[in-house]
C-alpha positions, 0 to 999 in steps of 0.5 A: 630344252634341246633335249626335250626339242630331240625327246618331241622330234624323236616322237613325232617321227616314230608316231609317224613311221608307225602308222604306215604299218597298218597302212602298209597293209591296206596298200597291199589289199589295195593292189593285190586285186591287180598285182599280187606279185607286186603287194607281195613284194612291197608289203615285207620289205616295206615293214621290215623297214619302218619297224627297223628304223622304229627299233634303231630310233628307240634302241637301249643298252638294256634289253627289258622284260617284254623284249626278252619274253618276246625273243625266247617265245618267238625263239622257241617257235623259230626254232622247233620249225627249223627242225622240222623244215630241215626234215620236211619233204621239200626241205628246200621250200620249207626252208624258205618259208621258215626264213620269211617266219623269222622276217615277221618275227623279227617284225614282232621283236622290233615293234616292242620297245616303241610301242612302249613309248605312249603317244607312238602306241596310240598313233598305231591304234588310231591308224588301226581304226582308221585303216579297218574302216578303209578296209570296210569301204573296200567290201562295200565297195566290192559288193556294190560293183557286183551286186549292185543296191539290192539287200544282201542274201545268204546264196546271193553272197556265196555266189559273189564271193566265189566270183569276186575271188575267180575275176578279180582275184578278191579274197572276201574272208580273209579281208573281213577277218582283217577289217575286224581284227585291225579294228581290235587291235587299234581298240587295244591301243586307244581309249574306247567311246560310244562312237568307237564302239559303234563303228566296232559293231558296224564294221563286224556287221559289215565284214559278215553280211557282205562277205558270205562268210559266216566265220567273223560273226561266229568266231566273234560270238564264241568269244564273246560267251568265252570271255564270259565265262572266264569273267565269270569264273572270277567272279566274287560271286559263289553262284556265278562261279558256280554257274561259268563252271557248269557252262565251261562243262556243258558247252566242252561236253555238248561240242564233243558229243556232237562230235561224236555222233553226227554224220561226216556229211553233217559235219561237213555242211556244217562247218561248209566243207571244213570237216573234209579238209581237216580229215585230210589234214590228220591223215596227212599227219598220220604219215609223218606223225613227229616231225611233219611233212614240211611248209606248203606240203598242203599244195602237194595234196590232190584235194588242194583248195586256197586256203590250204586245210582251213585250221591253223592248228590241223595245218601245223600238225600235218605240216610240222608234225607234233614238234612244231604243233607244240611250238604253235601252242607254246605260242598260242598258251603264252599269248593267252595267259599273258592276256589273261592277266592283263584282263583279269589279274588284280595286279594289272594296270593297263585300262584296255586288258579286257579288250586285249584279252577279247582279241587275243580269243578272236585270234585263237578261236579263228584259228579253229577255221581258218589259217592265217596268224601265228603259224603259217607262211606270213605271205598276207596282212592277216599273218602280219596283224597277228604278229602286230597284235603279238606285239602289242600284248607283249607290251602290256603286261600286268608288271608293267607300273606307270612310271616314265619311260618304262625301266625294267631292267637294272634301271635303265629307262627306254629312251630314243638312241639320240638321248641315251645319257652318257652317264649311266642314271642320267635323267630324261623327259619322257611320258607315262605310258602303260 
């Protein structure tokens, strides 16, 4: 009975602990607006903290699967950029922000084996769905201030953007992005209803139309007619085999034709200003072609705006040449396929693969257009709900069986450190989890 009392105990702290992640990060936007310094400041040491206190209350002698498929993608990205920091034009700043990458690693790699256990993942999911509608509330909130009740407009909403972010120092893309993302990461953890879905859909129409920017909604129809298509490319039917194969082909090839015949002035318009800054991006890497010009280089640059080249790829060449682009897609291909399975694989068991899967798409195909997640300078909360969502599909894989307790690794069950049994094969309560 004591143990099973310290089992439940053990639980409830971390259920706890791990929703002030995300809360975490609604402080931080919280008070950026007036004391940017002051969330940086908080925001890190703060999740360092609880994923630390996470990892000591859940510790094993054992390291298992998920953790060591972790460890050697986060090792290979950390270490391909230290190469290249090492050689940056400022090595000094670069290396500087390559140690805060191995902070937000560190991060991911903690995160792991409590989100194995069942009731903590699913209190990190309802704090994610809770924590996206505050971040809802707070662009309502900012457009009401400074337009008022009055329908939204496109022009009207550019102007509020840029207005918001030069008085207020309110960055309405990324908090869209972030409101939408949180929310999928929360789905990913809890059972979906028609209210969650519901609000999943207001919360993308909010984070589009209030915002001024376009990049929630398009990146999340691009995904949406991605994982179409590859569900398409499953299917047992020949015809609809047949016909994702000559959509996959006719959207590559009508996107590269595009490409190639329009104007730099259209594709600029287009992708509002983008195209510019991605020339950039490539020029700068031309001159450094191997190893990059270093972290933050982009602030080096005459034609530097916020944001920095808007792509998260484009940046990760020019910044850390073609040794760490490589690493960035190492990262990027590893999530992809571990999500696939999980979505698509017969052997997967986890009922929300298909929705890991969708986020995992909205997180790679952001990264066509804007910075923040899996590379960068892990400053802000985008950056940390990429490594968060890393995370959470390291953890749920198609190996996974639904037994007690997981064990992958010579039998050893994951268990909190205050019931590790002294006998090796001792048993202990626990629940299923996935």
């Amino acid at each position: 009975m004591a143990r099973v009392l310290a089992h439940r105990t053990a639980e409830i702290c971390s259920m706890g602990m791990v929703s002030l992640v995300p809360l975490t990060l609604v402080f931080y936007r919280l008070i950026y607006a007036s004391e940017p310094t002051l969330a940086a400041a908080i925001c890190r040491p703060t999740l360092l903290a609880v994923c630390f206190a996470l990892f000591a209350l859940w510790c094993d002698t054992h390291i298992i699967n998920p953790e060591r498929n972790t460890f050697r993608v986060l090792g290979v990205l950390c270490g391909a950029l230290l190469v290249t920091s090492a050689a940056a034009a400022d090595p000094g700043r670069a290396i500087q922000e390559w140690v805060k990458l191995v902070a937000i690693c560190s991060i991911t790699f903690m995160l792991c084996r409590p989100l194995r256990e069942r009731s903590v993942s699913r209190a990190l999911g309802i704090a994610m769905v809770l924590s996206s509608i505050v971040l809802a509330g707070m662009i309502i909130w900012t457009y009401v201030r400074y337009m008022g009740f009055v329908m939204p407009t496109y022009p009207a909403i550019r102007v509020l953007k840029g207005t918001a972010l030069d008085d207020d120092n309110i960055a309405l893309n990324p908090l869209g992005f972030e409101c939408v993302f949180t929310f999928l990461c929360g789905l990913c953890l809890i059972r979906a209803n028609k209210f969650l879905w519901g609000t999943g859909a207001l919360l993308l129409v909010i984070s589009s139309v209030l915002t001024g920017s376009r990049a929630p909604l398009a990146v999340f129809l691009v995904s949406v007619i991605a994982m179409l298509l590859l569900n398409g490319l499953r299917s047992r039917s020949q015809l609809v085999r047949a016909s994702a194969v000559l959509g996959t082909i006719g959207i590559t090839a009508g996107a590269v034709l595009g490409i190639a015949i329009a104007s730099p002035q259209t594709l600029s318009r287009l992708t509002e200003g983008r195209w510019d800054l991605w020339s950039v991006a490539f020029h700068k890497f031309e001159m450094h072609p191997l190893w990059g010009n270093g972290y933050l280089s982009v602030l080096d640059d005459s034609t530097f705006l916020p944001g920095g080249y808007h792509s998260e790829y484009l940046t990760a060449l020019a910044e850390q040449g073609l040794i760490g682009f490589a690493a960035v897609i190492y990262v990027f291909a590893s999530l992809l396929r571990r999500c696939y399975d999980m979505a698509l694989n017969s052997r997967s068991r986890y009922p929300n693969g298909k929705i890991v899967l969708f986020a995992c798409l909205f997180l790679v195909f952001r990264a066509l257009v804007e910075l923040p997640g899996l590379f960068g300078t892990a400053q802000g909360p985008a950056d940390f709900l990429a490594y968060i969502f890393l995370a959470i599909a390291m953890t749920r894989t198609p190996a996974m069986e639904p037994r007690s307790v997981l064990s992958e690794t010579r039998g050893s069950p994951i268990r909190p450190a205050i019931l590790r049994p002294a006998a090796r094969g001792e048993a202990v309560s626990g629940e299923q989890v996935y």
